[in-house]
C-alpha positions in Angstrom: 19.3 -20.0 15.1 15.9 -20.5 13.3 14.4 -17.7 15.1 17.1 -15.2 14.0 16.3 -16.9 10.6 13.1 -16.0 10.7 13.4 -12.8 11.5 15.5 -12.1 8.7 13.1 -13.5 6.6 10.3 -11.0 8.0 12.7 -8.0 7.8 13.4 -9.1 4.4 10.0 -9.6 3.3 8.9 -5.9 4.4 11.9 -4.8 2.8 10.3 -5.9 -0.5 6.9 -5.1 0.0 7.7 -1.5 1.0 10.5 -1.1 -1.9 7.3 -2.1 -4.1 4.9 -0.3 -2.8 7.0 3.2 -2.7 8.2 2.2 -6.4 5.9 4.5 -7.7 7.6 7.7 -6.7 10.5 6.4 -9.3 8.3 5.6 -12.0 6.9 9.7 -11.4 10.3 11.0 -11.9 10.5 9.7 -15.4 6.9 10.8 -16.0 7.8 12.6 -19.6 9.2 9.4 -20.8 6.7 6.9 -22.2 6.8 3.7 -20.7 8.3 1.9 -23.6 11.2 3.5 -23.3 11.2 3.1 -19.2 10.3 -0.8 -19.7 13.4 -1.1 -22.2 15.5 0.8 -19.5 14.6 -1.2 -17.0 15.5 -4.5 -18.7 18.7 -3.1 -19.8 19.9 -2.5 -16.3 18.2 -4.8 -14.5 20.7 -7.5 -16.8 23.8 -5.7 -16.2 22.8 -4.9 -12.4 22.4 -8.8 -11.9 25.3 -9.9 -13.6 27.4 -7.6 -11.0 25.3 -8.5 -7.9 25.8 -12.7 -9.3 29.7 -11.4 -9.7 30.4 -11.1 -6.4 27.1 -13.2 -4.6 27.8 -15.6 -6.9 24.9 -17.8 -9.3 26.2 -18.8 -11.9 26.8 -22.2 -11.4 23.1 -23.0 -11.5 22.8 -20.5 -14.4 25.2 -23.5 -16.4 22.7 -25.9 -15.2 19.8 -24.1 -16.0 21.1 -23.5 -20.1 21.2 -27.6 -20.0 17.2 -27.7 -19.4 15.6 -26.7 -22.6 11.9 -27.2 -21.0 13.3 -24.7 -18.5 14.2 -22.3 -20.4 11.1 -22.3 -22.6 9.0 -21.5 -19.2 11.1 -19.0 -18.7 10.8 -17.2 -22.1 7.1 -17.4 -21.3 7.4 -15.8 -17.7 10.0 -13.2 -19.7 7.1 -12.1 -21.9 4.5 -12.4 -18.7 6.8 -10.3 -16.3 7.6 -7.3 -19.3 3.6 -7.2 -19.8 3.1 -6.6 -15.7 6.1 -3.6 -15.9 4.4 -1.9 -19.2 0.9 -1.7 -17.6 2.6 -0.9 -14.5 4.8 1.7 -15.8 1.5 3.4 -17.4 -0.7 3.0 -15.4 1.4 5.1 -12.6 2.5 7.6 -15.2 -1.3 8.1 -16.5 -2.8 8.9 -13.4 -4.5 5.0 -12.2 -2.2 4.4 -9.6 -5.6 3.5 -7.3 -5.7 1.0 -10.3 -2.6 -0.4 -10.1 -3.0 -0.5 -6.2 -6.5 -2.8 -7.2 -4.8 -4.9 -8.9 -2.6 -5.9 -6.3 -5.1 -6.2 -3.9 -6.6 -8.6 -6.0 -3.9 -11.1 -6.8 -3.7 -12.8 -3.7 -7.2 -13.7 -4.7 -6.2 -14.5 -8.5 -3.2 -16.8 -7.1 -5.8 -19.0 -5.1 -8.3 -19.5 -8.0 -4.6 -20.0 -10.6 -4.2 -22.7 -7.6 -7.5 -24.4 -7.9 -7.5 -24.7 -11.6 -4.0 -25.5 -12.6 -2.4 -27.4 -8.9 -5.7 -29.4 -7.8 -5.4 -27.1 -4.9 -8.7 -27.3 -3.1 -10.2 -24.3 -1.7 -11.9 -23.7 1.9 -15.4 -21.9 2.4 -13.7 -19.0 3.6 -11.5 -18.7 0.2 -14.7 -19.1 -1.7 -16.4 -16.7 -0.1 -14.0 -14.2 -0.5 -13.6 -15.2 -4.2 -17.1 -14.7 -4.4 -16.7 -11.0 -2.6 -13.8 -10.1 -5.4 -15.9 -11.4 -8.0 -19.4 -9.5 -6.9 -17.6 -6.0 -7.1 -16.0 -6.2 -10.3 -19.4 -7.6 -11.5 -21.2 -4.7 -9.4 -18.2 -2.1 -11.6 -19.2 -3.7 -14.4 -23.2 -3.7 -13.9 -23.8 -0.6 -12.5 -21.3 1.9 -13.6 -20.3 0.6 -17.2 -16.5 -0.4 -16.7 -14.4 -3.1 -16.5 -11.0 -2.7 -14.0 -9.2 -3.5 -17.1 -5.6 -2.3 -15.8 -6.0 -3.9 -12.1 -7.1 -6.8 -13.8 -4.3 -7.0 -16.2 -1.4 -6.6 -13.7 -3.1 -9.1 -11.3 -3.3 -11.9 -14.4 0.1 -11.0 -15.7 1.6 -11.3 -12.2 -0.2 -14.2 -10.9 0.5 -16.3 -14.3 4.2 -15.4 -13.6 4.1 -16.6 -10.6 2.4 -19.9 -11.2 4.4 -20.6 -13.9 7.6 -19.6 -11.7 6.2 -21.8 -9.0 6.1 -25.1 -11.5 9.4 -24.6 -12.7 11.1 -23.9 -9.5 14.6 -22.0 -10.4 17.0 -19.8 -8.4 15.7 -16.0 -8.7 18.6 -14.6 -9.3 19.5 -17.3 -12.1 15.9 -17.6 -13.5 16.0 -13.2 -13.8 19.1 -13.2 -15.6 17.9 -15.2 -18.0 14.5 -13.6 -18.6 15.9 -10.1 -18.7 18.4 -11.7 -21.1 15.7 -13.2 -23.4 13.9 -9.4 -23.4 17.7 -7.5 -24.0 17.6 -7.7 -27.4 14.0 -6.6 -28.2 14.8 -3.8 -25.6 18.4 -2.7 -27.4 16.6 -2.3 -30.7 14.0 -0.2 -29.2 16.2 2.1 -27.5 18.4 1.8 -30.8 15.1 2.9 -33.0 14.0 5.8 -30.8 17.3 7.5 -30.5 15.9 10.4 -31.8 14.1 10.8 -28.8 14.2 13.1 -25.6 15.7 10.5 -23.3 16.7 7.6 -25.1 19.9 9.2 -26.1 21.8 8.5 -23.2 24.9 10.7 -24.6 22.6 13.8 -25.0 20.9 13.5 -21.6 21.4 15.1 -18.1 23.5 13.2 -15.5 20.4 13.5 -13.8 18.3 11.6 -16.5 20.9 9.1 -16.8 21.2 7.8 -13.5 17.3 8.4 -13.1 17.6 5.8 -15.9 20.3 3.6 -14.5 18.3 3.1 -11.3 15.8 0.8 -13.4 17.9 -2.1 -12.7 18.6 -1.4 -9.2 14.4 -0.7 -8.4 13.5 -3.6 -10.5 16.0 -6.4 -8.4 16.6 -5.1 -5.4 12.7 -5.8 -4.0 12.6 -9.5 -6.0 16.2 -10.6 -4.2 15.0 -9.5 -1.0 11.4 -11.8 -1.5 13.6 -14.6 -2.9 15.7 -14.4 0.4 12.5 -14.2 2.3 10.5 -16.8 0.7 13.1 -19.4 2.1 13.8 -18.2 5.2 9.9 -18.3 6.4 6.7 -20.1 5.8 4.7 -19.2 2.6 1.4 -18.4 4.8 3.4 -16.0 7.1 4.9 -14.2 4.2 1.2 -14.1 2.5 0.4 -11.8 5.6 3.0 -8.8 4.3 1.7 -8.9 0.5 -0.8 -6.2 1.5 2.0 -3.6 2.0 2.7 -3.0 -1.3 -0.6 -2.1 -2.8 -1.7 -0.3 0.5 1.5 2.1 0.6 0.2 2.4 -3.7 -2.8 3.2 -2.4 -2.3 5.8 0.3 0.6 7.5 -2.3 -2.4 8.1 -5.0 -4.9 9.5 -2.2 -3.4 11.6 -0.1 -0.1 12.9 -2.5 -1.2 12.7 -6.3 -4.5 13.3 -5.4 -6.2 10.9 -7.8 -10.0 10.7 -7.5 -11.8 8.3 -5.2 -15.0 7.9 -6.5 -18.3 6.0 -5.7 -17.1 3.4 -8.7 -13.6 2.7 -7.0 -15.1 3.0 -3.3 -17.1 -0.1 -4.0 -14.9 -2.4 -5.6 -12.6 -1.4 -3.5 -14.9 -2.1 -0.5 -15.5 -5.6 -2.2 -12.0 -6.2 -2.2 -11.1 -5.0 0.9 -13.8 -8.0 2.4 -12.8 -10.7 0.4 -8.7 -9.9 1.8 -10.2 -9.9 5.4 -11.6 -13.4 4.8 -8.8 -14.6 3.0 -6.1 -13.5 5.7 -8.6 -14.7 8.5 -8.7 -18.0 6.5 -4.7 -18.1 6.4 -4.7 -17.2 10.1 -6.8 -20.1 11.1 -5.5 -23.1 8.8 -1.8 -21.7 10.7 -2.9 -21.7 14.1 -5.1 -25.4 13.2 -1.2 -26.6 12.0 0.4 -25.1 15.2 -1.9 -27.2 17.8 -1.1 -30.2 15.5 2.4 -29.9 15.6 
């Protein structure tokens, strides 16, 4: 029983990671919209695409318990804020042409997550960790030394996301409760947009295309499918293991900007890239070792 268990938990886990990493090609079919308007979309229909899914999966009995936790929900108006930042610089960065940088930045969260770890959980880290810390570090410094620039958009999603997740980690709610709530917080702020910019191509929904509108509607549907199927992962196998399929995402980003946008690979990217690269090989070699140290324990 707990192997078939586990193997649900993998299948779901690459489910996500792949649903994430191909998200992109989405995001490009709604390049003439700006990414205000896509962001507002999304939370739109990622609220009424939950409350169906917590219709029939059920939910909302720990939604009721939730509302009685005020500390709760002020996290959670915090990670509300976090989350909308990571889908705006997300959303632009794919539309602009810095997909590789949006890639970057999710190669370097794993990273980001140990150091959040070390400074805000006591979590101590291992030489191998610090050394590739050190790696990640060394070739943004390198970017920033030698060629003049700062990674600010890889940089951005990998703090936004990795706060999130930290602050998600403390607070420990139900996903589907605790992103029903969040998108709920951002609803209003994302009605009066829409409601403001009426008088735009696409924010009309009753002047648009069928095509445009369902192109729309599928916000919700991209934005909670991949996050239910890591919530149904992330109990159904060990954090470690499911550390090992976090790479997906950012390498499928990666391959999708190289080989069918065509953005360019430069010397810049090549070596922070490179950096990054090393400091993952540590950090999964690290993960690989402290699980097979547990396994002759056990």
């Amino acid at each position: 029983m707990q192997d078939i268990e586990t193997r649900k938990g993998i299948i779901l886990a690459i489910c996500a990671y792949c649903l994430w990493g191909i998200a992109p090609l989405y995001f490009k079919l709604l390049a003439d919209v700006s990414a205000f308007e896509i962001l507002a979309h999304r939370v739109v229909w990622s609220f009424i695409f939950i409350i169906i899914l917590m219709q029939f999966i059920g939910g909302f009995s720990r939604l009721t318990l939730l509302l009685k936790k005020p500390k709760q929900l002020l996290v959670l108006a915090l990670t509300s804020v976090l989350i909308a930042l990571n889908w705006l610089i997300f959303i632009w960065a794919i539309n602009n042409g810095h997909m590789l940088d949006a890639s970057l930045g999710y190669f370097i969260n794993p990273l980001f997550n140990v150091l959040l770890g070390m400074v805000f959980l006591s979590e101590r880290l291992r030489k191998l960790q610090w050394f590739a810390v050190a790696l990640a570090c060394i070739g943004v410094l390198i970017q920033l030394i030698s060629f003049g620039s700062i990674p600010l958009v890889s940089l951005a999603l990998a703090a936004s996301f990795g706060f999130y997740g930290l602050l998600r980690k403390k607070v420990n709610i139900d996903a589907k409760a605790g992103l029903l709530v969040e998108t709920t917080i951002l609803l209003p702020v994302a009605l009066a947009y829409l409601a403001l910019t009426l008088d735009t191509a696409s924010a009309n929904m009753l002047t648009n295309d069928i095509g445009m509108n369902l192109t729309l509607v599928a916000a919700g549907i991209v934005t909670t499918i991949p996050l239910l199927c890591f919530a149904g992962a992330a109990i159904r196998i060990p954090l470690s293991m499911l550390g090992f399929f976090q790479y997906i995402g950012p390498s499928i980003m990666f391959m999708l900007a190289i080989f069918l946008f065509k953005e360019p690979f430069d010397i810049e990217k090549g070596v922070t890239f490179g950096f990054i690269w090393s400091a993952l090989v540590l950090f999964t070699a690290d993960m690989a070792l402290q699980r097979r140290r547990r396994l002759k324990q056990s």
